[in-house]
Structures are given as structure tokens and as C-alpha cells.
C-alpha positions as CSV (number, residue, x, y, z in Angstrom):
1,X,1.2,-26.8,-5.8
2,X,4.5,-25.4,-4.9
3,X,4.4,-23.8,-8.5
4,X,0.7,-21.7,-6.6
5,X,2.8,-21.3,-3.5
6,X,5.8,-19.1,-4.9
7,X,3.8,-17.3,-7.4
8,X,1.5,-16.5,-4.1
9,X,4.2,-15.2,-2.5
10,X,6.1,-13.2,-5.0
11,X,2.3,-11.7,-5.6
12,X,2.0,-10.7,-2.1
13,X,5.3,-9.1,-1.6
14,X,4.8,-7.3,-4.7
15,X,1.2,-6.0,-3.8
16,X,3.0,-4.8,-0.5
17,X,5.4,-2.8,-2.5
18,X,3.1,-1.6,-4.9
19,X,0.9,0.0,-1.5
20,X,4.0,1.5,0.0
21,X,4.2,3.3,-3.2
22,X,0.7,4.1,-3.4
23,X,0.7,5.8,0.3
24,X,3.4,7.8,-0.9
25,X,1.1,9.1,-3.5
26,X,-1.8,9.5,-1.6
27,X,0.3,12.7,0.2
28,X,0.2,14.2,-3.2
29,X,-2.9,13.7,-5.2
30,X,-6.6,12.6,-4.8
31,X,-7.5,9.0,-4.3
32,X,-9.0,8.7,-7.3
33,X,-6.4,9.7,-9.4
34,X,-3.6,7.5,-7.6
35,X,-6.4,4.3,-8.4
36,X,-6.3,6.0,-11.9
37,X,-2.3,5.9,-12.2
38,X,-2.2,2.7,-10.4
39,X,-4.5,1.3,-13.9
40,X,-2.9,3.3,-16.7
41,X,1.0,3.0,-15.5
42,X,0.4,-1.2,-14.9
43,X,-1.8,-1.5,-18.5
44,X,1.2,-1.2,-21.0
45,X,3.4,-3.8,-19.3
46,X,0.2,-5.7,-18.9
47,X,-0.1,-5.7,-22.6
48,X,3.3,-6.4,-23.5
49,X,3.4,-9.7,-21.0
50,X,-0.3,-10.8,-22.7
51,X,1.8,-10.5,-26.3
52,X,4.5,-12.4,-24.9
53,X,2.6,-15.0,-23.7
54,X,-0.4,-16.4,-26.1
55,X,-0.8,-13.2,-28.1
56,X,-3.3,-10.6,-28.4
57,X,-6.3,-12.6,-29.6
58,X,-7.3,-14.6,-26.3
59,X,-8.4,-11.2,-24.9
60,X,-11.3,-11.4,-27.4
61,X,-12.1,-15.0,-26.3
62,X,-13.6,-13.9,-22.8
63,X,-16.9,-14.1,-20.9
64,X,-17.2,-10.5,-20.9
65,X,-20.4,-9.5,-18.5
66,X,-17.9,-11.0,-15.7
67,X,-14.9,-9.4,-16.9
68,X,-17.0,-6.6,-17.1
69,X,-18.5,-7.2,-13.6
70,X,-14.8,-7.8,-12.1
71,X,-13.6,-4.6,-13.3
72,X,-16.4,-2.4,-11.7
73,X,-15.7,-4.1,-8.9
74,X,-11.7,-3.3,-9.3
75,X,-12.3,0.5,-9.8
76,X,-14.6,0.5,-6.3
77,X,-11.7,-2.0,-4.7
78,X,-8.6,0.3,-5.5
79,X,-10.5,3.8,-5.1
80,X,-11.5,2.7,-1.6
81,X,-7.7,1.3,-0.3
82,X,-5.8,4.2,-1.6
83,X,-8.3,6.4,0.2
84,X,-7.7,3.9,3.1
85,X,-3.9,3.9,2.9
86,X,-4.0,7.9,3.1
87,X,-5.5,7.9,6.4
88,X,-4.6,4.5,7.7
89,X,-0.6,2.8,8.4
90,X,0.2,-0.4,6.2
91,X,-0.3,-2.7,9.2
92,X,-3.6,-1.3,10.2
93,X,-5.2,-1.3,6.6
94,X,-3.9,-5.1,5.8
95,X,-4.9,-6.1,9.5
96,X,-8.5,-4.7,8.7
97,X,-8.3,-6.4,5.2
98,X,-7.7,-9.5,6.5
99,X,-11.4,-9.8,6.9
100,X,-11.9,-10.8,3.1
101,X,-11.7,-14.8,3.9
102,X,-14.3,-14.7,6.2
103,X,-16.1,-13.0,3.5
104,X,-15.2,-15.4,1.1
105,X,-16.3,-18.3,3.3
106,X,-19.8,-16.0,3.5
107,X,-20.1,-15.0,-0.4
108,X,-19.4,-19.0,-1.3
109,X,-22.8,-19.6,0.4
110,X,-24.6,-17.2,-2.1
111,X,-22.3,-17.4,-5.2
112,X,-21.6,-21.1,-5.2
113,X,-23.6,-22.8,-3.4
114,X,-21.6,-24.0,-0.6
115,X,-22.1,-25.4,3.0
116,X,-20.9,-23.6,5.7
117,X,-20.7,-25.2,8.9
118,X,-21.4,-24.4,12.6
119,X,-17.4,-23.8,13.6
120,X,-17.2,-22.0,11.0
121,X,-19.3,-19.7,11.7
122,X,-18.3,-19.6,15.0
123,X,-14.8,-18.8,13.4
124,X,-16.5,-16.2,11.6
125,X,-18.3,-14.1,14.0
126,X,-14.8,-14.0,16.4
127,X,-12.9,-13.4,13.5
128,X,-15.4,-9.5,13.1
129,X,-14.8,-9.3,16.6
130,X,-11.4,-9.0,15.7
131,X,-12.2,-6.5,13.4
132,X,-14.0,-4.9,16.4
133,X,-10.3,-4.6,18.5
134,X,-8.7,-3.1,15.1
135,X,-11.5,-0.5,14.6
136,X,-11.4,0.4,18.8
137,X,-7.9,2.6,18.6
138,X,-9.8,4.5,16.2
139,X,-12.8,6.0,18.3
140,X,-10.7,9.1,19.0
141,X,-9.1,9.5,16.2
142,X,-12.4,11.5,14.5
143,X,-13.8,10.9,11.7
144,X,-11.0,10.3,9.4
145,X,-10.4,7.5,11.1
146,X,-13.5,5.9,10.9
147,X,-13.7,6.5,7.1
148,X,-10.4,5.0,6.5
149,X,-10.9,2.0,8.7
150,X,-14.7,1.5,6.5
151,X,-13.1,1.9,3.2
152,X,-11.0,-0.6,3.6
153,X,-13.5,-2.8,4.7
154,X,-15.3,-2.2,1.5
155,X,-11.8,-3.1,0.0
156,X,-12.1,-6.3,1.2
157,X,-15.6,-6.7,0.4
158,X,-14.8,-6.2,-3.1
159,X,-12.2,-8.0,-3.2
160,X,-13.8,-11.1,-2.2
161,X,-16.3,-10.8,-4.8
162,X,-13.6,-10.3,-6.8
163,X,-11.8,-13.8,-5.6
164,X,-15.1,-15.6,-5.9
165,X,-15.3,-14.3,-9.6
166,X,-11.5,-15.6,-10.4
167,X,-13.1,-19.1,-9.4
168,X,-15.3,-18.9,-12.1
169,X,-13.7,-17.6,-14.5
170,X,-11.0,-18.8,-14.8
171,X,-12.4,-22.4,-15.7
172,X,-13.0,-20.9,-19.2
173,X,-10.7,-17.6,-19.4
174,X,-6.7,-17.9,-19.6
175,X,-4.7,-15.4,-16.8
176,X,-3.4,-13.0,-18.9
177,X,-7.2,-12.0,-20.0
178,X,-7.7,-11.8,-16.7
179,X,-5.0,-8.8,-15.8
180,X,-5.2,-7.5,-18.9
181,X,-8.8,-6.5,-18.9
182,X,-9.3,-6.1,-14.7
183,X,-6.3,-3.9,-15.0
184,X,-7.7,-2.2,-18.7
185,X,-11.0,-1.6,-16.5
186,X,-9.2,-0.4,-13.5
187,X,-7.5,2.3,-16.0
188,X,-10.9,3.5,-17.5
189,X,-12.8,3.9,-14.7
190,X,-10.8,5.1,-12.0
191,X,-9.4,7.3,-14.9
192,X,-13.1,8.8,-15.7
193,X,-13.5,9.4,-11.9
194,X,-10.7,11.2,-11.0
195,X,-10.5,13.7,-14.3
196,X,-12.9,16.9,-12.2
197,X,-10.0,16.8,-9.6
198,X,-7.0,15.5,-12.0
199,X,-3.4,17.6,-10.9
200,X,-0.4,17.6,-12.9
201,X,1.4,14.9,-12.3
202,X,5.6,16.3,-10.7
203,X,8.6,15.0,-12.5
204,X,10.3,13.6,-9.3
205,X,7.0,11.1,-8.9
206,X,7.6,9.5,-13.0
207,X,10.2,6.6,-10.7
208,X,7.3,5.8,-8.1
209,X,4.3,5.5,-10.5
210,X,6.9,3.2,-12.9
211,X,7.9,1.2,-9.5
212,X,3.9,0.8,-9.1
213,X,3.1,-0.1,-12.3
214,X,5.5,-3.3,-12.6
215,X,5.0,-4.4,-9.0
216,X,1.0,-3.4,-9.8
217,X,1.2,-6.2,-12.7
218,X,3.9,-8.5,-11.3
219,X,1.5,-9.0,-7.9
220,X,-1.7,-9.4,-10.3
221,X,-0.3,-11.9,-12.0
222,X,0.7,-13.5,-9.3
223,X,-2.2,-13.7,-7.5
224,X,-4.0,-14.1,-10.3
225,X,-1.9,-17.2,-11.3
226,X,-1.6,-18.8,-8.0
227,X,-5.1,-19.4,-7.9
228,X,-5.2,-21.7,-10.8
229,X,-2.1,-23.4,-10.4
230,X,-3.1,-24.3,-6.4
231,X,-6.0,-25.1,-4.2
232,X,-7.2,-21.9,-2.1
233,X,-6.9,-23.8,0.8
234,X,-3.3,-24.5,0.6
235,X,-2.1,-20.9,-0.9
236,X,-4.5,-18.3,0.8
237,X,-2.9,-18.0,4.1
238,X,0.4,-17.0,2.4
239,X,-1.7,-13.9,1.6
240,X,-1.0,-12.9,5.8
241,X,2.9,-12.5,4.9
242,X,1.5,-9.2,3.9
243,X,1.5,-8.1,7.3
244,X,5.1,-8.5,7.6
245,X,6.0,-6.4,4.7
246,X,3.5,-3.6,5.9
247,X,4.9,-3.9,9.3
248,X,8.2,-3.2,8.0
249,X,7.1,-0.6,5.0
250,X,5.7,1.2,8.4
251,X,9.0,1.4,10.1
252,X,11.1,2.1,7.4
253,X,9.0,4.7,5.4
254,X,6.9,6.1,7.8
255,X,8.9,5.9,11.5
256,X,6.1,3.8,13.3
257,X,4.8,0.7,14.2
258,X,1.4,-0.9,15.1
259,X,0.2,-0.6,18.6
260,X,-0.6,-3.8,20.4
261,X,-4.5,-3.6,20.4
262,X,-3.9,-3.8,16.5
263,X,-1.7,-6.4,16.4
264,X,-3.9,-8.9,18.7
265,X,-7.2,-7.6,16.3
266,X,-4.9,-8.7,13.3
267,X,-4.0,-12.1,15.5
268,X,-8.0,-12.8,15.9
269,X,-8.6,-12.1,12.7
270,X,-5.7,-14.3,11.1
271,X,-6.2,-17.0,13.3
272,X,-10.1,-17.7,12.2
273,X,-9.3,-16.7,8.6
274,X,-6.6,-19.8,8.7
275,X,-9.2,-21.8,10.7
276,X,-11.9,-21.3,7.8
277,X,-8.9,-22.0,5.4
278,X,-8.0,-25.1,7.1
279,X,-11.9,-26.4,7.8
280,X,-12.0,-25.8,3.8
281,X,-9.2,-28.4,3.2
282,X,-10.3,-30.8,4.8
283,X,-14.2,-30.6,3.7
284,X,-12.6,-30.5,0.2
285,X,-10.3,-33.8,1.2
286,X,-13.3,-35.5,2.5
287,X,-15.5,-34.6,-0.8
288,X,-12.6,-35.9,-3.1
289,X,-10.6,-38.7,-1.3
């Protein structure tokens, strides 16, 4: 388990660099195209790590409609949050992502046939209201705004689909088939989307999209591999550190910091995503003393 908590970790602080370096792209080319370089820039050292460990041939030994299914899903998940990060700050987008475990807890229901009790639904429907306080700061702020804050929404959206999917496949499917073809996917299609509106790519940008690419993969991996080493319970809360490194990517990059109304929205909505987390625990406990 502590194996799942430090490969959590490094995965999250590795997404959050990986974004800071996407928003700097987002000031230079389409969305689209920065999902597009996000894929194609991460697939080689993808590759080489799936060599490394267990060789080429376990991509072939795959259930591919969900592989398949997963990557669709990853092309509409990174398309949407680098259209987010160009209009929203760090802290906002990840306070508004947040929201994925209560869609997990939702999507379990459906996809594997879990119970969901009364608190936590109660848990639930506070924690949208704390997506409600995020969103509020964002009434006057036109319709950019408002399109940012929804995108990322649909970030999350997909990527709790996404998490669900992990679940299942990865009773059957090794890691590194995992990144390797959710990142492959990621390159194709965001790549085939963003070719009508494709611009050169400057010289002074090759560092960033290289920085991307190995924090892209190292965070995938991590994520990826913290979820089969650890109970979801126990490793998904360590997912909320992100805040801290978007908080401080915010100051540091950008010269600004998250107004209160955001940060209690992002405390609402942390506190009943742990709450679900927790109530998960201890359901699971009780099923398997």
C-alpha cells in the first residue's frame, strides 16, 4: 500500500507539472493541438519504458474495445482541460475537477453495480453545491468563463469513466498496455483533430513540449500504477495534493492566487469527495473483514 501511496503522489505532482506546461502552451496554439502534442511528445518514452519493462508483445495481449473505448474517452478528457486551463487558473480548474469522485461514487452505480447509500448521497449533492461556489465568481466573467469552467467539468466526467475503466481492466491488462495505448490513442486522435488549425510549432517551445512529455508519461504511470498496487480508498485523496501544486504553479508562473469564494467551493468539494472515499473504506472493510 505504501508502494500505491508514493507512486500516487509522484503521479500527481507530475500531472501538475505537466498542466503548468500545458497552460503555457495554450497562449500559443489551439487546444487541440496542445492535446495533440501532449500524445505524440509522451508516446516515444512511453514506448521505450513498455520495452524496458515486459517487452513489446503484451501490447497485443489487450481487451481492445476498452482500450479502445478509454482512448476516445482520453482525446475528449485532454481536448477539454487544455481548453479549460487557457481560460481558467490552475487552482480553479483542479478545484472544479475535484468533482470526478463524486462521479465515480455515481458511475459505480451503473458500471459496477454498486450500492450507494443515503450519506452519501447526501455527501454528493453538497459536494455540486460546492461546484456551485466555484462556478459563482464566474457569472461576470462572460462567456469564456462559463465555457472553461464546463469543459473542465466534462474533464472530469471523462475522467471518471476513465478511472472506472482502469478497474476493469486492469484485472486482465498489465500497466504499461495501459499508457502505452491510452497515450497511442490520445496521439491519434487529438492529432487528427487539430491538423485544419495545426501552426508551426517555434523553436524556443521544443524544452516545454519535452518537459510535458516525460512528466505526461511519468504521471500516467503513476496513476496508472497506483491503482493496482493500492485500494482507491486509501490512495484517491492523495489526488487533492494537486491543489497545492496548482496553487503554487499560480503564484509562481502566473502572479495570482485563488480568491476565497474558490477556495471554500474547492474545501466543500474536497471534503465530501474524502467523505465518499472514506464511507468506501469502510463499506469495503465491512464486506471483507
Amino acid at each position: 500500500m505504501i508502494a500505491g501511496m508514493a507512486c500516487m503522489l509522484i503521479g500527481v505532482a507530475s500531472f501538475s507539472f505537466m498542466d503548468a506546461g500545458l497552460k503555457l502552451l495554450t497562449a500559443h496554439y489551439p487546444s487541440a493541438q496542445v492535446a495533440a502534442l501532449r500524445g505524440l511528445s509522451a508516446l516515444p518514452v512511453v514506448f521505450l519504458w513498455v520495452l524496458y519493462a515486459g517487452g513489446a508483445a503484451q501490447l497485443l495481449r489487450i481487451r481492445w474495445p476498452l482500450h479502445l473505448v478509454r482512448g476516445v474517452l482520453s482525446v475528449l478528457m485532454m481536448i477539454t482541460f487544455t481548453f479549460a486551463l487557457k481560460e481558467l487558473s490552475l487552482a480553479r480548474a483542479y478545484s472544479l475537477f475535484f468533482v470526478a469522485p463524486m462521479l465515480i461514487a455515481v458511475l459505480s452505480i451503473v458500471v459496477l453495480d454498486e450500492r450507494v447509500r443515503r450519506p452519501q448521497w447526501i455527501a454528493i449533492v453538497i459536494g455540486f453545491c460546492g461546484v456551485l461556489i466555484v462556478l459563482k465568481p464566474q457569472a461576470d466573467a462572460g462567456n469564456f468563463g462559463w465555457t472553461g469552467s464546463l469543459a473542465i467539468l466534462g474533464t472530469a466526467l471523462c475522467y471518471a469513466l476513465s478511472s472506472t475503466l482502469v478497474k476493469i481492466i486492469g484485472r486482465t491488462d498489465t500497466t504499461q498496455s495501459m499508457v502505452f495505448w491510452m497515450t497511442g490513442m490520445l496521439a491519434i486522435g487529438s492529432t487528427l483533430i487539430a491538423l485544419p488549425t495545426w501552426q508551426p510549432l517555434l523553436r524556443e517551445h521544443y524544452p516545454l513540449i519535452f518537459g510535458v512529455a516525460v512528466t505526461g508519461a511519468l504521471g500516467q504511470w503513476g496513476i496508472t500504477e497506483a491503482f493496482r498496487r493500492a485500494p482507491a480508498s486509501l490512495i484517491a485523496p492523495l489526488e487533492y495534493t494537486a491543489l497545492l501544486w496548482g496553487v503554487l504553479a499560480d503564484w509562481f508562473l502566473w502572479n495570482t492566487l485563488p480568491d476565497r469564494r474558490v477556495l471554500l467551493g474547492a474545501a466543500v468539494i474536497v471534503a465530501c469527495g474524502l467523505y465518499l472515499l472514506r464511507a468506501e473504506r469502510v463499506h469495503a472493510e465491512a464486506e471483507h473483514p
